[in-house]
Backbone atoms as SQL, in Angstrom:
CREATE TABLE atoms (id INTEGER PRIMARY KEY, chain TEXT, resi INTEGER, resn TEXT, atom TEXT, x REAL, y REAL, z REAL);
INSERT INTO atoms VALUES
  (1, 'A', 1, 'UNK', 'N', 118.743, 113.485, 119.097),
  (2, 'A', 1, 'UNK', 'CA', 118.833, 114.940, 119.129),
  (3, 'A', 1, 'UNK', 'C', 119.343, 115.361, 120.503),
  (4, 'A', 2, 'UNK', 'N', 120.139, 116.278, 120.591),
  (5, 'A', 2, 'UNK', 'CA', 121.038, 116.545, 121.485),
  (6, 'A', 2, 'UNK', 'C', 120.379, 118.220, 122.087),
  (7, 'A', 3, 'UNK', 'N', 120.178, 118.593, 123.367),
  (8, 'A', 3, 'UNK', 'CA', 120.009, 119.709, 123.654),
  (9, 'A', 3, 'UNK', 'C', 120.765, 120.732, 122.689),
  (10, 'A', 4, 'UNK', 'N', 121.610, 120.482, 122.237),
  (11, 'A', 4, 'UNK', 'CA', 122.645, 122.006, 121.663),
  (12, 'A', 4, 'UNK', 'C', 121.283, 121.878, 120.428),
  (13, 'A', 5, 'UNK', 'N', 120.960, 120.734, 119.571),
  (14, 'A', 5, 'UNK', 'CA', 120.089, 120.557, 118.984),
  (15, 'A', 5, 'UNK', 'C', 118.751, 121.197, 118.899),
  (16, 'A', 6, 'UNK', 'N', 118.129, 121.626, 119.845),
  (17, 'A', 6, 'UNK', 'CA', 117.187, 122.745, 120.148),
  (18, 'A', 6, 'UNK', 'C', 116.063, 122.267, 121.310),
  (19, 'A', 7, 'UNK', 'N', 116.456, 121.296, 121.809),
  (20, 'A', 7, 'UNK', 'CA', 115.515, 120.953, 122.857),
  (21, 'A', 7, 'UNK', 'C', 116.097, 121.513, 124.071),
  (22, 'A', 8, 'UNK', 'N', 115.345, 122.829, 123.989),
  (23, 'A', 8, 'UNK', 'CA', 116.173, 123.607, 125.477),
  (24, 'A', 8, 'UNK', 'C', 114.676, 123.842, 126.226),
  (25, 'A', 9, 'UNK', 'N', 113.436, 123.430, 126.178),
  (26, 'A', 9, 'UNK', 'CA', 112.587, 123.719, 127.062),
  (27, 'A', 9, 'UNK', 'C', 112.487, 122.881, 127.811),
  (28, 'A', 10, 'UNK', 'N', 112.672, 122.539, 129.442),
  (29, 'A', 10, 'UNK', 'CA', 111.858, 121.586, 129.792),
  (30, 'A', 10, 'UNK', 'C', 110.797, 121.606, 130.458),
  (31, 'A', 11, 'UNK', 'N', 110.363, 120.459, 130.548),
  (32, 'A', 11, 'UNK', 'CA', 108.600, 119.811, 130.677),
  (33, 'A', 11, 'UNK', 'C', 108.999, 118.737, 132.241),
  (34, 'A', 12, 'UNK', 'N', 108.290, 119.203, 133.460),
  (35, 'A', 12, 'UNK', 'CA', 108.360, 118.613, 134.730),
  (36, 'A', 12, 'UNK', 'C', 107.184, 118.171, 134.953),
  (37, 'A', 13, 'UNK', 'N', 107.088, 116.719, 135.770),
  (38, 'A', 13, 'UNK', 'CA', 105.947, 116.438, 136.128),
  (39, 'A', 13, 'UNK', 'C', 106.053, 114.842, 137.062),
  (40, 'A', 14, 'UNK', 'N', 105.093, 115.309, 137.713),
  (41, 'A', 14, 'UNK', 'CA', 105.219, 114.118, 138.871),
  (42, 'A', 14, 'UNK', 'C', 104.042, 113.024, 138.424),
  (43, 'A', 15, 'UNK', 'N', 104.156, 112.146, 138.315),
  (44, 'A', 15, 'UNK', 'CA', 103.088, 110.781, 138.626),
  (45, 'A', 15, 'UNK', 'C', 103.218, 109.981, 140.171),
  (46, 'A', 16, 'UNK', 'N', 102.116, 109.489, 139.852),
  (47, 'A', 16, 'UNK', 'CA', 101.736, 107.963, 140.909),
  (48, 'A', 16, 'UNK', 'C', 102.489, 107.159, 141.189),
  (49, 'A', 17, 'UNK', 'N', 102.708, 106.174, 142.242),
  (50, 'A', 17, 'UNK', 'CA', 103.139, 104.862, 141.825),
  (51, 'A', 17, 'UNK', 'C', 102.464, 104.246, 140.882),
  (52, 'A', 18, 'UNK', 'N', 101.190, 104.413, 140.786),
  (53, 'A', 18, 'UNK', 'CA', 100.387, 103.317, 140.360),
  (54, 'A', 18, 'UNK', 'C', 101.027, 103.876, 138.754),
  (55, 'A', 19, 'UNK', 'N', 100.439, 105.136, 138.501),
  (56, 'A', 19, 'UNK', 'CA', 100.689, 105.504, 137.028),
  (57, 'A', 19, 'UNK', 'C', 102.314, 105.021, 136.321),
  (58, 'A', 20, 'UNK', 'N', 103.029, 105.418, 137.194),
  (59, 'A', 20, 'UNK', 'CA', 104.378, 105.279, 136.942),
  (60, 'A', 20, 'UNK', 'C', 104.701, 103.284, 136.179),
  (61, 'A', 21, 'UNK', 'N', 103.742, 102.897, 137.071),
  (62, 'A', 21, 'UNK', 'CA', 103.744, 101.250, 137.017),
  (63, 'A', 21, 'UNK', 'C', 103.113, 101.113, 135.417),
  (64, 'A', 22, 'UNK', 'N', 102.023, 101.965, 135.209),
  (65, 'A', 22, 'UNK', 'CA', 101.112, 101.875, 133.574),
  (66, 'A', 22, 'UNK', 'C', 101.885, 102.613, 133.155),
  (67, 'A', 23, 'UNK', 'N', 102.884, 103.383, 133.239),
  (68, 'A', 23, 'UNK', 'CA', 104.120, 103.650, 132.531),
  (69, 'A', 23, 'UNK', 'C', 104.910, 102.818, 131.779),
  (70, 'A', 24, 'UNK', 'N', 105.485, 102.232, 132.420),
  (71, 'A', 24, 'UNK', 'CA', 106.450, 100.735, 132.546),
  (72, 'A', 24, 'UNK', 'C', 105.784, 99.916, 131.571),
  (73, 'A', 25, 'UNK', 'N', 104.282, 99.516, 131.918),
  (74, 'A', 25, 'UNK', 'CA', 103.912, 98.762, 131.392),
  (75, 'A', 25, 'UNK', 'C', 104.006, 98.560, 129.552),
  (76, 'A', 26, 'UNK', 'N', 103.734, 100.393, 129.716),
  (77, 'A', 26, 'UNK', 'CA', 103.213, 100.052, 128.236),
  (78, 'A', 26, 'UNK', 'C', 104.286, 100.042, 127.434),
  (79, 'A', 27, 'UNK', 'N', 105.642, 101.128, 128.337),
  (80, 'A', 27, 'UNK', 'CA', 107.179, 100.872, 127.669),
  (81, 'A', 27, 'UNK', 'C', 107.217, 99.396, 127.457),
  (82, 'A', 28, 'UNK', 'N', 107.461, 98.403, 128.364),
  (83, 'A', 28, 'UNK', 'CA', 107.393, 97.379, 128.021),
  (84, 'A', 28, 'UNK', 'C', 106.737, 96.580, 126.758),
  (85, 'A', 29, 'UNK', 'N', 105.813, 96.874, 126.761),
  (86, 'A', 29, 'UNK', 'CA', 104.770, 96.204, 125.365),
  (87, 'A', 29, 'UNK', 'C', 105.677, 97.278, 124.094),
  (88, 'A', 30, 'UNK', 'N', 106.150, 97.991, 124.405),
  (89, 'A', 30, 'UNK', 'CA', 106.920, 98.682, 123.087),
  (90, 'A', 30, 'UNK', 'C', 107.904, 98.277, 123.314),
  (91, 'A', 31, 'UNK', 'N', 108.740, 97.855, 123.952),
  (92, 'A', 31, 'UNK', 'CA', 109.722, 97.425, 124.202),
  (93, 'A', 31, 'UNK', 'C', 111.078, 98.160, 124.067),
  (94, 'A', 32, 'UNK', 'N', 110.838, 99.653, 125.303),
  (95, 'A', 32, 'UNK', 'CA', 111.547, 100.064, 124.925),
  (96, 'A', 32, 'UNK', 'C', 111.880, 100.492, 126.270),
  (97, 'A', 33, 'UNK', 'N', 113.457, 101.181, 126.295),
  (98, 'A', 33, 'UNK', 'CA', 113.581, 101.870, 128.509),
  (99, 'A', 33, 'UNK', 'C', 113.788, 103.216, 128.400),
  (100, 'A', 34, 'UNK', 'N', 113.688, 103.614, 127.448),
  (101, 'A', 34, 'UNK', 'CA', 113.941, 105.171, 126.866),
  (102, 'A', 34, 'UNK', 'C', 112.959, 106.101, 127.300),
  (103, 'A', 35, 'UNK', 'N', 113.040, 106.247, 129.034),
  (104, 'A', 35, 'UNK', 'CA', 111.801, 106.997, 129.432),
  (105, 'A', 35, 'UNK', 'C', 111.550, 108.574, 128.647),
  (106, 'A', 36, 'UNK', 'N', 112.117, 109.125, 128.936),
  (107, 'A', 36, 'UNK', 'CA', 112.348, 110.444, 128.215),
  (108, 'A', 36, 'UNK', 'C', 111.796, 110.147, 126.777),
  (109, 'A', 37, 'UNK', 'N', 112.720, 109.249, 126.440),
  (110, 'A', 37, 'UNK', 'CA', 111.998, 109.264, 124.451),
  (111, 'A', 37, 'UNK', 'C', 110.654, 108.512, 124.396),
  (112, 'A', 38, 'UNK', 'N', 109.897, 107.775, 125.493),
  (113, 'A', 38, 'UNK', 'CA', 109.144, 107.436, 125.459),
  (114, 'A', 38, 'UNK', 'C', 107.649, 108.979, 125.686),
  (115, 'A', 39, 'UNK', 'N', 108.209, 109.044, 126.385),
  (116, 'A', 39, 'UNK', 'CA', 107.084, 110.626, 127.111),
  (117, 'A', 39, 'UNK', 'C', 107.373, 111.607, 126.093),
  (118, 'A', 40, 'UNK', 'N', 108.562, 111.694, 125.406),
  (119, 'A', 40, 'UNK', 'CA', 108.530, 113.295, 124.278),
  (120, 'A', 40, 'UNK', 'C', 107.577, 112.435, 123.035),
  (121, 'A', 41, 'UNK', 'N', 107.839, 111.023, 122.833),
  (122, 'A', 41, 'UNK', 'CA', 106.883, 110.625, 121.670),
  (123, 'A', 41, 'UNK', 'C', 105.555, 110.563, 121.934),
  (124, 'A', 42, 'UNK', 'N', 105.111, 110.430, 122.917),
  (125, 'A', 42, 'UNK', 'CA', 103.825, 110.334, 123.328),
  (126, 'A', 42, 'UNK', 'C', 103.047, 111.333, 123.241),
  (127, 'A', 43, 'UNK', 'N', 103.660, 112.481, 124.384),
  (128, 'A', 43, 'UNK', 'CA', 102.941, 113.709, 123.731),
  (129, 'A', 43, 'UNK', 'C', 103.240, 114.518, 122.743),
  (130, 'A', 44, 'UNK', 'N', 104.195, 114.306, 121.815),
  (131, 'A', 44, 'UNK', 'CA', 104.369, 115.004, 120.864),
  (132, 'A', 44, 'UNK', 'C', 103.434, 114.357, 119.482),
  (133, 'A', 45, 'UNK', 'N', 103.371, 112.902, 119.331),
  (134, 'A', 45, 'UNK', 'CA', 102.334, 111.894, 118.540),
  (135, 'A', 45, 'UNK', 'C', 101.685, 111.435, 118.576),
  (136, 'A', 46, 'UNK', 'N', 101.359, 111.043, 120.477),
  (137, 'A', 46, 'UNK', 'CA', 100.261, 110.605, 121.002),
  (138, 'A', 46, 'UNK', 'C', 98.867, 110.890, 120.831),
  (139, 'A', 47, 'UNK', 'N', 97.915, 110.379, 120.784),
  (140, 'A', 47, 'UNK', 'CA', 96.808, 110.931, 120.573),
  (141, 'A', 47, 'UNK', 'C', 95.550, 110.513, 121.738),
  (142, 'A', 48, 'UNK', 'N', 94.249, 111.283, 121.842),
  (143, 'A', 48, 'UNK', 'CA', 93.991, 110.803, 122.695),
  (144, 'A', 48, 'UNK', 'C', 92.336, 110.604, 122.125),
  (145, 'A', 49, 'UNK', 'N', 91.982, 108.788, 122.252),
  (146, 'A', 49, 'UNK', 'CA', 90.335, 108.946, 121.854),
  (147, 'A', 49, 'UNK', 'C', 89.755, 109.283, 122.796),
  (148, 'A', 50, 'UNK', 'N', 88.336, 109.819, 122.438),
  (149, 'A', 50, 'UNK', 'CA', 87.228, 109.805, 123.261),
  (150, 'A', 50, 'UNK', 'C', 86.219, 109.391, 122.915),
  (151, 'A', 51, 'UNK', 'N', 85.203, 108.344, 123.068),
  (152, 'A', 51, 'UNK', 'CA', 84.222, 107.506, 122.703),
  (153, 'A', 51, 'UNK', 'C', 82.715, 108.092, 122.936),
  (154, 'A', 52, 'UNK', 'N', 82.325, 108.585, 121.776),
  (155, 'A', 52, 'UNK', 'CA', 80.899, 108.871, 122.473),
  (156, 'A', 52, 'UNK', 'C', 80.058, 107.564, 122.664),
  (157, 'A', 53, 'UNK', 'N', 79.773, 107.493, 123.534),
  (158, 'A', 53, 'UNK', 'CA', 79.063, 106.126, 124.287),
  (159, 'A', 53, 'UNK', 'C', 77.306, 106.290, 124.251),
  (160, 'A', 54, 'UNK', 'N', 77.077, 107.337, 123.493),
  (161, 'A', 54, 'UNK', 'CA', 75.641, 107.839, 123.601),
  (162, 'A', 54, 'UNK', 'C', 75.281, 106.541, 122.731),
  (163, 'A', 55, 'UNK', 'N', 76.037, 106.534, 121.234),
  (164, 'A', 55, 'UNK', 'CA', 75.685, 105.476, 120.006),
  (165, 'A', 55, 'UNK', 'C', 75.214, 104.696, 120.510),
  (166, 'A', 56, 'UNK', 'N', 76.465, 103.901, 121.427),
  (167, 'A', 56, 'UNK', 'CA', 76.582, 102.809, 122.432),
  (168, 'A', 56, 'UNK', 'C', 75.525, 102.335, 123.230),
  (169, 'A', 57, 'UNK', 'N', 75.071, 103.579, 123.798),
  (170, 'A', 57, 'UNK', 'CA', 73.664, 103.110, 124.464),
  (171, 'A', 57, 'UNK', 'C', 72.598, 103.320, 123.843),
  (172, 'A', 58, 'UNK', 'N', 72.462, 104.027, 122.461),
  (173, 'A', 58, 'UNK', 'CA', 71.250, 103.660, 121.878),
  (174, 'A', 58, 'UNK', 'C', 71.192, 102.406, 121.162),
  (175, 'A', 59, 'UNK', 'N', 71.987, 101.787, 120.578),
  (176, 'A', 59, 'UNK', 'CA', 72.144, 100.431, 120.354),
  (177, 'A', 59, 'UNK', 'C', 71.635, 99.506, 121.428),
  (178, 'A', 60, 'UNK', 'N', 71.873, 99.712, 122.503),
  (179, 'A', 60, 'UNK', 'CA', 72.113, 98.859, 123.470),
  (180, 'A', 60, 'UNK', 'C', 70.070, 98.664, 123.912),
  (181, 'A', 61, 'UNK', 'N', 69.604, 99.781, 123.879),
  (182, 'A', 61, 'UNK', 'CA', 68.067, 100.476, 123.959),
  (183, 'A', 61, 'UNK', 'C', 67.404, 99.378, 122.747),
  (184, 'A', 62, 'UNK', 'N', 67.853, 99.321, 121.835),
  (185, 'A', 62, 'UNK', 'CA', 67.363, 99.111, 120.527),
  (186, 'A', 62, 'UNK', 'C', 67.237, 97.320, 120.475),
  (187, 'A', 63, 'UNK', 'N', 68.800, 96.631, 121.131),
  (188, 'A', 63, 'UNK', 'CA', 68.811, 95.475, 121.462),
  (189, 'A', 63, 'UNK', 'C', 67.879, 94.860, 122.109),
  (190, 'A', 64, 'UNK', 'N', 67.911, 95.464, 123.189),
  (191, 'A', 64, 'UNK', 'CA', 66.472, 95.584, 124.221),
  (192, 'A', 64, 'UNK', 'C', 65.045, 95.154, 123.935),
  (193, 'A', 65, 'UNK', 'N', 65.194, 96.462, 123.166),
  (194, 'A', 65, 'UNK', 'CA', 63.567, 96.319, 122.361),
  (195, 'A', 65, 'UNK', 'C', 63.153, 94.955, 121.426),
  (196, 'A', 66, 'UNK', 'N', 64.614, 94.970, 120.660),
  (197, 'A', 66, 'UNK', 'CA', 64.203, 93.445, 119.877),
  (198, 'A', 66, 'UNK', 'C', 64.141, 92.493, 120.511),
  (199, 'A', 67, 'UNK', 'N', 64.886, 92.221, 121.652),
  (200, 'A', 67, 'UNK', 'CA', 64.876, 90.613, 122.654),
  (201, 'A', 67, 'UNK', 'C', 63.590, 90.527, 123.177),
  (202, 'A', 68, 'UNK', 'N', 63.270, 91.972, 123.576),
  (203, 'A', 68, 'UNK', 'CA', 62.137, 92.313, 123.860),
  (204, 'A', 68, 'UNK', 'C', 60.536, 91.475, 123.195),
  (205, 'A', 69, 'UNK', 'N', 60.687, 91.875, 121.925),
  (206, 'A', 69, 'UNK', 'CA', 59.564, 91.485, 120.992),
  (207, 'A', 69, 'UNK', 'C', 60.178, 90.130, 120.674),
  (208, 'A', 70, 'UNK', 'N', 61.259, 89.629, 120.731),
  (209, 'A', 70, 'UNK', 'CA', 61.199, 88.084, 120.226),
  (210, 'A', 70, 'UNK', 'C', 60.545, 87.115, 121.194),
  (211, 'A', 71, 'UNK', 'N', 60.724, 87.596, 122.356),
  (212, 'A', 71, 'UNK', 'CA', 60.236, 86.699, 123.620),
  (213, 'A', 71, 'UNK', 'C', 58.676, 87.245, 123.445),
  (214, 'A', 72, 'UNK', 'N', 58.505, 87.839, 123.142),
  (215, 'A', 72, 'UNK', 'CA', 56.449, 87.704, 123.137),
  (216, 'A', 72, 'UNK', 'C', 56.161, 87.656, 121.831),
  (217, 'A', 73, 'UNK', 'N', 57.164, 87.433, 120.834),
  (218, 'A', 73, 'UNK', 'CA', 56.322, 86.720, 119.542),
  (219, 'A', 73, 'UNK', 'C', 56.848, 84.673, 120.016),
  (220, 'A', 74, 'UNK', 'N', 58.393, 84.751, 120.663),
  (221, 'A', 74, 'UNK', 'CA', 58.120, 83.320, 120.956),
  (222, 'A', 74, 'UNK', 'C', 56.738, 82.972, 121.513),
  (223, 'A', 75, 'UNK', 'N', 56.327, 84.009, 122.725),
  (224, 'A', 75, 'UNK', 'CA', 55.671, 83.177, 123.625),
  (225, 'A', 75, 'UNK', 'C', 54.291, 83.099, 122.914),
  (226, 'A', 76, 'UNK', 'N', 53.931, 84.204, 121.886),
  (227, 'A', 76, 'UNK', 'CA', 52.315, 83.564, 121.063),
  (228, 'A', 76, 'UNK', 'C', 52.603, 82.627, 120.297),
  (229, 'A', 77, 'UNK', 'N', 53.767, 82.242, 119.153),
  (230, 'A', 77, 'UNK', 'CA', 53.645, 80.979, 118.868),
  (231, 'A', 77, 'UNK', 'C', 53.863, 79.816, 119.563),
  (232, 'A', 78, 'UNK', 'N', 54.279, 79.725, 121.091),
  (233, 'A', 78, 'UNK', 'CA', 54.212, 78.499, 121.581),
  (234, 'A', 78, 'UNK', 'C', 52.563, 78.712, 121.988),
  (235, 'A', 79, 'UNK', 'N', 51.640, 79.422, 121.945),
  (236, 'A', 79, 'UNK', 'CA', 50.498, 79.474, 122.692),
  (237, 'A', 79, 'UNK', 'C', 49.331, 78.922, 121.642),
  (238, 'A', 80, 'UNK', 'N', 49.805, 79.430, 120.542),
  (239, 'A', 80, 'UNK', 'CA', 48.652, 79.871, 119.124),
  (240, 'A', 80, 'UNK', 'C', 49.546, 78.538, 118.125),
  (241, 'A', 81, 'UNK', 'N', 50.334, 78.825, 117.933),
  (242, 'A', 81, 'UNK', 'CA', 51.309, 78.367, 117.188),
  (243, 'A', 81, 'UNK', 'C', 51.359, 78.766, 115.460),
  (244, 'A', 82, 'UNK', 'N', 51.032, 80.319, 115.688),
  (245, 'A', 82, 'UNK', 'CA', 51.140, 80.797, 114.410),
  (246, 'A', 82, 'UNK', 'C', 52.081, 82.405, 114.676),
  (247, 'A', 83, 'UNK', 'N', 52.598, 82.620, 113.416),
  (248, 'A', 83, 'UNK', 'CA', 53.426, 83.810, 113.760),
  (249, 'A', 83, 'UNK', 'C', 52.954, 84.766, 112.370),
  (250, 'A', 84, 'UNK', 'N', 52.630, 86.009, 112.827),
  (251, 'A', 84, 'UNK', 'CA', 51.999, 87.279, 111.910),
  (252, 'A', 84, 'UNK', 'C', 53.654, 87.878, 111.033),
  (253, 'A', 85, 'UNK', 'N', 52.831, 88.353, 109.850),
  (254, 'A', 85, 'UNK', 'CA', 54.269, 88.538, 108.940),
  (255, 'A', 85, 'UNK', 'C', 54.405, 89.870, 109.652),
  (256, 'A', 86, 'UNK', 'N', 53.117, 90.835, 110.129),
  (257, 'A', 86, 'UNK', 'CA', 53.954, 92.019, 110.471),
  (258, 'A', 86, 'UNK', 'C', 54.932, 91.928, 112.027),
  (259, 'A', 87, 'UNK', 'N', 54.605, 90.834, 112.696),
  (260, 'A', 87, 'UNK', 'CA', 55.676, 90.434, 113.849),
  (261, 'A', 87, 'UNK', 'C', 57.280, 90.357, 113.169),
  (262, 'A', 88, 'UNK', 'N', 57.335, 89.675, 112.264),
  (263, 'A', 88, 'UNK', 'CA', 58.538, 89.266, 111.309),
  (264, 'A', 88, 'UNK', 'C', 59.019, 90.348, 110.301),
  (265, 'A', 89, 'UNK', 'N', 58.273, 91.288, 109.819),
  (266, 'A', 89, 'UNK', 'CA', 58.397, 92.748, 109.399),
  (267, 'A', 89, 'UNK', 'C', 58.972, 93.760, 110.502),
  (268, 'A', 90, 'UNK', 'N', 58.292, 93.615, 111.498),
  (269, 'A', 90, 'UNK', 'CA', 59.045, 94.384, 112.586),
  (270, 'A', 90, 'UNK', 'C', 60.524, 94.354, 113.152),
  (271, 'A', 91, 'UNK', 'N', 60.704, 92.736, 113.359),
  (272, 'A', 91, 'UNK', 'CA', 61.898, 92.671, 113.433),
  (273, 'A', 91, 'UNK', 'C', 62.921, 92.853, 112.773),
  (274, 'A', 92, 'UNK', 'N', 62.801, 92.779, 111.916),
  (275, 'A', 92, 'UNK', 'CA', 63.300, 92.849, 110.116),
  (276, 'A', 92, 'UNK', 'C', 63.649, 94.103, 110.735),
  (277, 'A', 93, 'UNK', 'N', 62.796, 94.971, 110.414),
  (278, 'A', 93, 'UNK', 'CA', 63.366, 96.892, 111.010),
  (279, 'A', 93, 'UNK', 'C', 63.969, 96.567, 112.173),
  (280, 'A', 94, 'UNK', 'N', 63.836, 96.420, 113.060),
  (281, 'A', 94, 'UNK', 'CA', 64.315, 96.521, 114.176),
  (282, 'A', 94, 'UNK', 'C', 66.373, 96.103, 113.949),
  (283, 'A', 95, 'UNK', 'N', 66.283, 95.019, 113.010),
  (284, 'A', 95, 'UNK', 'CA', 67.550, 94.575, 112.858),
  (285, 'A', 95, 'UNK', 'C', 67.919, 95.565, 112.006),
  (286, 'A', 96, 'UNK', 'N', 67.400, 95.701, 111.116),
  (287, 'A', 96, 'UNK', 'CA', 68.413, 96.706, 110.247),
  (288, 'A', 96, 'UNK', 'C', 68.757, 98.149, 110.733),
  (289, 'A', 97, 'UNK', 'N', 67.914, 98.848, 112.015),
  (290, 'A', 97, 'UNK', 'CA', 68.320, 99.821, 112.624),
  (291, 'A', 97, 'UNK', 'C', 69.643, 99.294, 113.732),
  (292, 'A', 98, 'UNK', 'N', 69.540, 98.280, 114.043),
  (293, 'A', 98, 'UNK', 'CA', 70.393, 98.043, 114.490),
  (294, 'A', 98, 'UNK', 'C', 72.572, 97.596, 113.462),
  (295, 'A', 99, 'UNK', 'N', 71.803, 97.008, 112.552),
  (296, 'A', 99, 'UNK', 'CA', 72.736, 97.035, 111.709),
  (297, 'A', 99, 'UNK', 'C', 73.429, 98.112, 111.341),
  (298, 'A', 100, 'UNK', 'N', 72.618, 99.457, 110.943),
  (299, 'A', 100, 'UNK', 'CA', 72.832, 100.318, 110.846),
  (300, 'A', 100, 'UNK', 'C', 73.717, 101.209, 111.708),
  (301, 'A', 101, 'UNK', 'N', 73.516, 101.023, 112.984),
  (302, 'A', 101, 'UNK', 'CA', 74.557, 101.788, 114.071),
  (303, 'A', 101, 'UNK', 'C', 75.086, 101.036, 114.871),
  (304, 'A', 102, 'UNK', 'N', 75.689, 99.951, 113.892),
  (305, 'A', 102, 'UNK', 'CA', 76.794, 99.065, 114.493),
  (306, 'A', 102, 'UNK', 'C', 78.299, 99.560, 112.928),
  (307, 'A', 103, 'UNK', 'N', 77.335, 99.513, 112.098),
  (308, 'A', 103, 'UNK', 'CA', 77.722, 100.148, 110.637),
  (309, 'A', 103, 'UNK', 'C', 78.586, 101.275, 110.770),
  (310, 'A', 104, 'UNK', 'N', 77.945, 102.534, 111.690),
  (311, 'A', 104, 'UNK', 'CA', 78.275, 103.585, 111.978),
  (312, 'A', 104, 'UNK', 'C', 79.139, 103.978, 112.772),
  (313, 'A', 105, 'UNK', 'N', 79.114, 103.138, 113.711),
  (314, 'A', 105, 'UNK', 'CA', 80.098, 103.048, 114.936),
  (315, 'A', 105, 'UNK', 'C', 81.143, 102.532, 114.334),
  (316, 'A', 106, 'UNK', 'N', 81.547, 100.939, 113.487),
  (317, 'A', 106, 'UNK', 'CA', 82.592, 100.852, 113.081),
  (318, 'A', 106, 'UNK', 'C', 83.393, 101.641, 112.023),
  (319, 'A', 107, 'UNK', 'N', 83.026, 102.393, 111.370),
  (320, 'A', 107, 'UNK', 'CA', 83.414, 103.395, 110.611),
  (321, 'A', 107, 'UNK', 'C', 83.938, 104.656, 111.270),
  (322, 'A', 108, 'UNK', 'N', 83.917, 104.828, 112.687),
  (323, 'A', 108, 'UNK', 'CA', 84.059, 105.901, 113.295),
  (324, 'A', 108, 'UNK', 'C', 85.490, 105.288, 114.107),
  (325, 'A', 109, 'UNK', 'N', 85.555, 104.060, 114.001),
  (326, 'A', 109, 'UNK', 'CA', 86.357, 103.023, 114.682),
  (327, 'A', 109, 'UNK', 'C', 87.827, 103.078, 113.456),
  (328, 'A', 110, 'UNK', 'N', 87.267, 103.608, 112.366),
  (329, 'A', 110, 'UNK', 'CA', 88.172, 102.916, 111.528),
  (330, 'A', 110, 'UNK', 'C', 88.550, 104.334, 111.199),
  (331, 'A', 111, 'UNK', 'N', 88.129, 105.205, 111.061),
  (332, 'A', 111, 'UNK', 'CA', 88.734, 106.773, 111.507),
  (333, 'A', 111, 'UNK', 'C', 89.683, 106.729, 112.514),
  (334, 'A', 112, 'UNK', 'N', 89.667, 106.563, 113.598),
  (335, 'A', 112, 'UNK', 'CA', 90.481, 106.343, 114.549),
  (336, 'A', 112, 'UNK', 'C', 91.985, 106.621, 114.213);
């Protein structure tokens, strides 16, 4: 498309070295030198994620908690050498809440 074509606005803007370099880069991985057609596709199709990381760290809380309880149900059966079904019930929940918002997160992944 040719300016007479209707691209009569332009768009100015300065970068970094550094940015200019993650410029390059990613032309490269597209494999393309078409700076201009690279920057009008970008922001014209580009999109931009943002990750809520809250999920992320309640998972991460939740992990916790189970490593948590496996190391003091290991450490009563190396002591006693018996293990309670509600120790093994617990974890049971514990995994499937965790299953659950790993479930959730990848589905939000696959939206994307």
């Amino acid at each position: 498309m040719r300016y007479s074509e209707g691209r009569t606005v332009g768009l100015y803007t300065k970068v970094s070295p550094e940015e200019k370099a993650v410029i390059d880069q990613k032309m490269a991985l597209l494999g393309t030198m078409n700076l201009r057609a690279y920057l009008r596709k970008m922001a014209v199709d580009g999109y931009i994620v943002q990750l809520d990381m809250g999920s992320v760290a309640e998972l991460v809380k939740l992990l916790r908690s189970i490593s948590s309880n496996v190391n003091q149900i290991a450490r009563r059966c190396n002591e006693t050498r018996n293990i309670y079904a509600q120790d093994v019930e617990d974890l049971r929940r514990g995994y499937a809440q965790i299953w659950e918002g790993i479930n959730a997160l990848l589905k939000k992944f696959e939206a994307l």
